[in-house]
C-alpha angles and dihedrals in degrees: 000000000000100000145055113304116206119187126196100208128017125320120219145157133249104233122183101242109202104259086065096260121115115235127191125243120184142235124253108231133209134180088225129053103265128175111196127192128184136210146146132236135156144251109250107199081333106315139074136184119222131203126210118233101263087222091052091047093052083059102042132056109243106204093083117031136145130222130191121205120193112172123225097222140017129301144116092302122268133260130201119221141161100035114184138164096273094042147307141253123239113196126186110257118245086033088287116181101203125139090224116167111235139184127209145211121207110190100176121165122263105271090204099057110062105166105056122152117212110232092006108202102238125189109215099192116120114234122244121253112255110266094257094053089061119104125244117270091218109123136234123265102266114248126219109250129249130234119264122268114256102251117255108252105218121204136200116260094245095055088049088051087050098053097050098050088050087054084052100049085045097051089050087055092051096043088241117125 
């Protein structure tokens, strides 16, 4: 695929579950062009500075990103400050000095699509071939009909069970196997 993609409906993905099924697992979806990218890092005396993954940061603009801090224990809650274009800094509210765990979560815009509408009106209709590309209306030649198919006679298991136990017996008999 090498150009847009637009779905009526949801997008997923088919993932192997372990039991050897494959179960679906849907697509967020945004009205802008996001990128997102996790990770984990911890509080030192309080503060941490985080860098941003150098191959994440060639595909986002960096001048407006968000980041989205949920600590892994308990303290007096975590900011994030002094976001640039290498990393940013999370500090413990209240001028806490704990050495909490935490994970993260960066959502920055595509660097490589500039003009993007929120909420773009699409028109989903497919559009008609031109007038020389449509196939004759002639018809086909008619054909004579066939005769119906015998209907399948369809047994219950135990009668079919019956009877070949009955062929076996009959083929011992017989001395045929």
């Amino acid at each position: 695929m090498t150009r847009n993609l637009t779905v009526n409906g949801t997008k997923s993905a088919a993932v192997p579950f372990p039991d050897g099924t494959q179960r679906v697992l849907y697509c967020m979806e945004s009205p802008e062009l996001w990128f997102e990218d996790f990770g984990a890092a911890k509080l030192k005396a309080g503060r941490a500075v985080v860098k941003l993954d150098p191959d994440f940061a060639k595909v986002v603009t960096l001048d407006e990103y968000h980041v989205f801090v949920t600590p892994a224990d308990d303290c007096r809650g975590l900011c994030v400050s002094n976001k640039t274009a290498t990393g940013f800094e999370v500090r413990e509210l209240q001028g806490g000095t704990s050495n909490v765990a935490f994970s993260y979560r960066i959502v920055a815009r595509r660097k490589d699509i500039k003009a993007q509408q929120r909420f773009a009106k699409i028109d989903t209709r497919l559009p008609l071939p031109p007038p020389t590309a449509r196939p004759s209306r002639e018809r086909p030649p008619t054909r004579t009909r066939r005769a119906p198919a015998p209907p399948i006679k369809v047994q219950d298991p135990s009668t079919v069970r019956r009877e070949a136990q009955e062929r076996k017996r009959k083929a011992a008999r017989t001395g045929r196997e």
